[in-house]
ZAMARGU-4260 file (C-alpha; in steps of 0.2 Angstrom, whole numbers, plus 5000, padded with zeros to 4 digits):
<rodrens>
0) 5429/5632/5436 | 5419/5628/5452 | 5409/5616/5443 | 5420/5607/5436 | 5431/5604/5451
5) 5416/5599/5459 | 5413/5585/5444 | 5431/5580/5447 | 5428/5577/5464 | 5412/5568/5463
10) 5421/5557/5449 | 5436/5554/5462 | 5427/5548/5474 | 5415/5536/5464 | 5433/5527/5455
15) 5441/5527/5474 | 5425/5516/5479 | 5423/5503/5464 | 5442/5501/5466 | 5436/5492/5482
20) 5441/5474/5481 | 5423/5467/5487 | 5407/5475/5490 | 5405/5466/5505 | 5411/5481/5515
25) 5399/5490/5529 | 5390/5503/5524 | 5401/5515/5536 | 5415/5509/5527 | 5407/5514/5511
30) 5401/5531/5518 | 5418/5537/5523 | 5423/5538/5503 | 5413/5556/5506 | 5406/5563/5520
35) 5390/5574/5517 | 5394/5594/5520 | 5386/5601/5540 | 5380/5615/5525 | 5376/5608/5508
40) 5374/5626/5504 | 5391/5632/5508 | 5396/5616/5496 | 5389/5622/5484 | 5393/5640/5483
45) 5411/5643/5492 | 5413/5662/5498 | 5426/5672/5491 | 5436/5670/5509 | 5438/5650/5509
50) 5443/5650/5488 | 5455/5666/5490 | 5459/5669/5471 | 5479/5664/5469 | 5490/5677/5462
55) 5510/5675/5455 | 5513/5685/5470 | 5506/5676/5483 | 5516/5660/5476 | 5532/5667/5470
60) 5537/5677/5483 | 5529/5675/5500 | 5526/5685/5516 | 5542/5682/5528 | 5526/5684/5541
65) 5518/5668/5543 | 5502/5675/5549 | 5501/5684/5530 | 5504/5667/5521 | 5488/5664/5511
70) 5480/5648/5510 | 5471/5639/5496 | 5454/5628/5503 | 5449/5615/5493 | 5432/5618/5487
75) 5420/5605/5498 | 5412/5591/5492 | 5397/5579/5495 | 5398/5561/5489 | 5386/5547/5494
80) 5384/5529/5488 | 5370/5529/5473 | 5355/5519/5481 | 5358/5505/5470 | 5374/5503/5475
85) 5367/5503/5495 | 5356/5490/5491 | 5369/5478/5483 | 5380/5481/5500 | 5367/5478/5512
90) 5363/5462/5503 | 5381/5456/5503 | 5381/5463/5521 | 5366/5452/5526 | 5371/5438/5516
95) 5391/5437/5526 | 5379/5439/5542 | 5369/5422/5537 | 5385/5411/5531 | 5394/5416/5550
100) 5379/5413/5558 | 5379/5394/5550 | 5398/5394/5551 | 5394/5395/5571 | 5383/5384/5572
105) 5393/5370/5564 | 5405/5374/5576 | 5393/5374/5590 | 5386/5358/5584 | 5405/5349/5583
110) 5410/5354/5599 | 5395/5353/5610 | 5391/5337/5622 | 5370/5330/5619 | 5362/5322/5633
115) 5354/5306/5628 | 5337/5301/5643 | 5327/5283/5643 | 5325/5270/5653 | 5337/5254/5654
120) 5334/5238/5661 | 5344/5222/5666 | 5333/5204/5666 | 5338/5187/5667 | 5322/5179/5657
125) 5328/5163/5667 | 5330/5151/5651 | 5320/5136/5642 | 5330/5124/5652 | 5324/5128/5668
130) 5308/5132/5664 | 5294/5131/5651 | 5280/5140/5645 | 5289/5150/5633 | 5276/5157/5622
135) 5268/5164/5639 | 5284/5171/5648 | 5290/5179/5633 | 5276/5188/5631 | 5277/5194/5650
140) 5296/5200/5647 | 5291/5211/5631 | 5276/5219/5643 | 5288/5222/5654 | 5299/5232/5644
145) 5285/5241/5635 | 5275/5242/5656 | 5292/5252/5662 | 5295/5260/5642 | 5311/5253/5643
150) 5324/5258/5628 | 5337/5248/5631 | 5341/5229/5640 | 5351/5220/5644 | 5343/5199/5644
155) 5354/5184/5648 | 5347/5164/5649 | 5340/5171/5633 | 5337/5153/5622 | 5335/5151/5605
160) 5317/5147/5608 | 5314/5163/5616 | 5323/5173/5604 | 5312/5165/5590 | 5299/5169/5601
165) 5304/5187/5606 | 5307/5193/5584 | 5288/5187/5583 | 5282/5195/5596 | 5291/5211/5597
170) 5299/5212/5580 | 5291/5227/5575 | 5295/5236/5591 | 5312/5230/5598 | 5328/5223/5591
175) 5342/5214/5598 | 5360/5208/5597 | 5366/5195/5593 | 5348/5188/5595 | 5342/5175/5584
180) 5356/5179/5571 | 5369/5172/5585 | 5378/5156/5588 | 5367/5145/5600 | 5375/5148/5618
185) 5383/5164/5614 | 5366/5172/5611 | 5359/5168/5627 | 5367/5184/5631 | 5358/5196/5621
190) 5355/5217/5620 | 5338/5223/5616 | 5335/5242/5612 | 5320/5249/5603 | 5320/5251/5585
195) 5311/5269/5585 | 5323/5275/5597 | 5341/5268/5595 | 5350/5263/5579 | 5364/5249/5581
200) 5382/5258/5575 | 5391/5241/5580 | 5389/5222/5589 | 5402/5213/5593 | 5408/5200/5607
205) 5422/5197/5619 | 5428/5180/5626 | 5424/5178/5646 | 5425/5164/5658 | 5408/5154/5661
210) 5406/5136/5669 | 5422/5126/5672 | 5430/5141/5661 | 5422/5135/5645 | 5421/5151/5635
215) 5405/5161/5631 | 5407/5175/5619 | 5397/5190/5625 | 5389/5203/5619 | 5393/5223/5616
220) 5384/5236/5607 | 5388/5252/5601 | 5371/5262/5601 | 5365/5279/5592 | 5350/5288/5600
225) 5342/5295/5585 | 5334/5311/5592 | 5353/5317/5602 | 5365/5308/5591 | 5371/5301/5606
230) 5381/5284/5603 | 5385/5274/5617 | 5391/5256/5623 | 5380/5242/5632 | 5383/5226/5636
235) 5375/5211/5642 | 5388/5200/5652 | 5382/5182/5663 | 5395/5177/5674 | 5394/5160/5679
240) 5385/5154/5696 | 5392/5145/5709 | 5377/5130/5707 | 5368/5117/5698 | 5382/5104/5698
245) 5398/5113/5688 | 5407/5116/5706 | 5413/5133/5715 | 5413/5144/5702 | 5422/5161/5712
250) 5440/5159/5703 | 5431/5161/5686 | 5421/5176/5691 | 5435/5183/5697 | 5444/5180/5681
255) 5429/5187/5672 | 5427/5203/5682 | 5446/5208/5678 | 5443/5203/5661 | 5429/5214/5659
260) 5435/5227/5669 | 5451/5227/5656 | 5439/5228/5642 | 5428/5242/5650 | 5446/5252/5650
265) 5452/5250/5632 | 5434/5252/5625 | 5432/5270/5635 | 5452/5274/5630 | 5449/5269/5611
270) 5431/5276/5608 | 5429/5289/5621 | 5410/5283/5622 | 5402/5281/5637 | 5401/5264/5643
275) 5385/5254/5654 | 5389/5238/5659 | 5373/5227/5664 | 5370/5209/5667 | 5368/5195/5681
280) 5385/5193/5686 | 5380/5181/5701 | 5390/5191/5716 | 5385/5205/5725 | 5400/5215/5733
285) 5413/5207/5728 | 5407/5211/5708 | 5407/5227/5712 | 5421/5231/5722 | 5431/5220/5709
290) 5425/5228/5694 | 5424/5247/5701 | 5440/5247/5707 | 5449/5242/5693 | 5437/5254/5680
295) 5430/5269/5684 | 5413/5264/5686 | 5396/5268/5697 | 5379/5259/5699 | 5362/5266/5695
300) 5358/5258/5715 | 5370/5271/5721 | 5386/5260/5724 | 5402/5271/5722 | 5419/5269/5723
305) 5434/5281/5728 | 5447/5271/5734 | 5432/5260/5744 | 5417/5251/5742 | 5402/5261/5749
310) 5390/5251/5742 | 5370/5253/5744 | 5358/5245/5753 | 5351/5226/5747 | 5364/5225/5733
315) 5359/5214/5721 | 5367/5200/5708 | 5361/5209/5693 | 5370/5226/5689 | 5370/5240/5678
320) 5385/5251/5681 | 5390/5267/5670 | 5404/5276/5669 | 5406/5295/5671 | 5397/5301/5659
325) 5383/5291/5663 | 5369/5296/5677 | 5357/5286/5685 | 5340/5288/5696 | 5324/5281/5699
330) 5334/5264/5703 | 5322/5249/5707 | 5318/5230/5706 | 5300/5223/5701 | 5297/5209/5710
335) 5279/5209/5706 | 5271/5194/5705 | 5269/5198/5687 | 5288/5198/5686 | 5288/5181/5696
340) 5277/5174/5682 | 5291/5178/5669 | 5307/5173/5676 | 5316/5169/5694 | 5325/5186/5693
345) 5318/5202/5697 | 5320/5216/5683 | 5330/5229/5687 | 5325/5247/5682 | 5334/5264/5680
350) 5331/5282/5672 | 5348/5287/5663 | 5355/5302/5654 | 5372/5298/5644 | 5380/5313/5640
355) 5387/5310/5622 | 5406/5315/5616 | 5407/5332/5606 | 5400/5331/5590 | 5387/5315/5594
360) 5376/5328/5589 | 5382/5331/5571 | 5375/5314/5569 | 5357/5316/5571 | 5344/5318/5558
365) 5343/5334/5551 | 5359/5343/5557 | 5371/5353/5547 | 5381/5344/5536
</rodrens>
């Protein structure tokens, strides 16, 4: 009789575990179907005092003393998952543990913020029409980019000549927008970036301003670091000078720093990528104060602006301004007489870090899909 209540028990305990709806449980889970005996022995063989033999007596007709009342004590039981069975659970076990630990990190991946680091550059190439040599100065501005490892520039007075000149020269190292592929004029404004670094997401161009308010279409690019995933904009604007015979140009600067600062704010609202503005834009100050206090912007020579101008010492007519969630530093201007050589314009340097929106970094090579 012992025995077989034993088997029944044993039986029990195996059916109440593989009605379980998944094996994925804990072990503890799976261990609580049947707790192992503090004395295996006294499992085994129950004394005569915990099974007390039941009698008609003792359940018909019971002792008005409570204290008398006899009770009947299950005989105990030991039930443990076979090792098989062990096995199966920890691998399920170990298995869920993998897929929340990729789950995680898909999520951590979506939500956090990359930092993208290089070097940008702003440089006026000072254009075929004003000077000649071409072949010579174009080979100076690529050693230039490739003397300061720039990533990332912004050129204007860039001719068709020089871009033709530029593809041969540094084709296989730097690209640029519109570049050769663009209309004449328009082109002179052009953004380079470095091929191994930075793929081009999008190039486009605005309308602005230029000599007695003809329209030049500049450029804008939305660019992907490749080792971050950070995507960011750049542009490469020119706004025109007050010089060589087209009169006082200061109302059409004016009217093209509104216009840019108007585009710098829907472009940020719309994409929510970070922003650097760069290109000769022939005022000191006033550009800055024009432009920074209509978008939410700072230069990498430490101008800022928080309801005022404090602008930094020597400002210069060739900027590159960021918005927040781009940091500048190591701000300079090579006048070198190497620089001198290349162009009438001295090209301005800067370290950055863009700090890319959440999930830039899903778009790098390699990450979870």
């Amino acid at each position: 009789m012992l025995v077989l209540s034993l088997s029944i028990g044993l039986l029990l305990t195996a059916a109440a575990y593989l009605a379980q709806p998944s094996l994925v449980a804990p072990l503890d889970a799976l261990a609580a179907h049947g707790e192992a005996s503090p004395s295996p022995s006294a499992a085994a063989e129950p004394t005569e005092t915990s099974v007390p033999t039941p009698s008609a007596t003792s359940f018909a007709t019971p002792s008005p003393t409570p204290s008398t009342t006899p009770t009947l004590a299950a005989p105990t039981t030991s039930a443990s998952p076979t090792p098989d069975l062990v096995a199966l659970v920890g691998d399920r076990q170990k298995e869920l543990e993998r897929l929340a630990a990729k789950a995680k990190a898909f999520t951590d991946q979506r939500t956090r913020r990359p930092v993208a680091s290089f070097t940008i550059a702003n440089f006026n190439v000072q254009g075929a029409a004003h000077r000649g040599n071409i072949e010579q100065r174009t080979r100076n501005a690529r050693d230039l980019l490739i003397r300061h490892d720039v990533g990332v520039a912004a050129f204007q007075e860039f001719a068709h000549s020089q871009r033709v000149a530029f593809d041969r020269l540094a084709g296989g190292t730097y690209a640029a927008y519109p570049g050769t592929l663009g209309r004449s004029l328009d082109a002179e404004n052009s953004i380079v970036w470095r091929t191994d670094t930075f793929d081009l997401v999008k190039g486009e161009t605005r309308p602005y301003p230029y000599f007695k308010g003809a329209i030049r279409n500049m450029p804008r690019v939305l660019l992907r670091h490749k080792q971050t995933g950070v995507e960011f904009w750049m542009t490469s604007y020119h706004n025109p000078a007050t010089c060589c015979g087209f009169g006082n140009a200061a109302g059409y600067r004016a009217r093209a720093v509104s216009e840019q600062a108007r585009d710098a704010n829907t472009l940020v609202a719309l994409t929510k990528a970070p922003l650097i503005v760069a290109g000769d834009m022939n005022d000191r100050s006033t550009y800055f104060c024009g432009m920074a206090s209509r978008a939410p912007m700072h230069s990498a020579d430490g101008s800022t602006y928080d309801g005022a101008c404090r602008m930094a010492g020597h400002a210069w007519i060739d900027w590159i301004l960021g918005t927040k969630d781009v940091a500048f530093s190591g701000y300079q201007r090579d006048r070198s007489g190497f620089v001198r050589a290349t162009s009438d314009h001295p090209i301005v340097v800067a370290q950055v870090k863009v700090t890319g929106k959440p999930g830039d970094g899903a778009n790098t090579e390699g990450a979870i899909p």
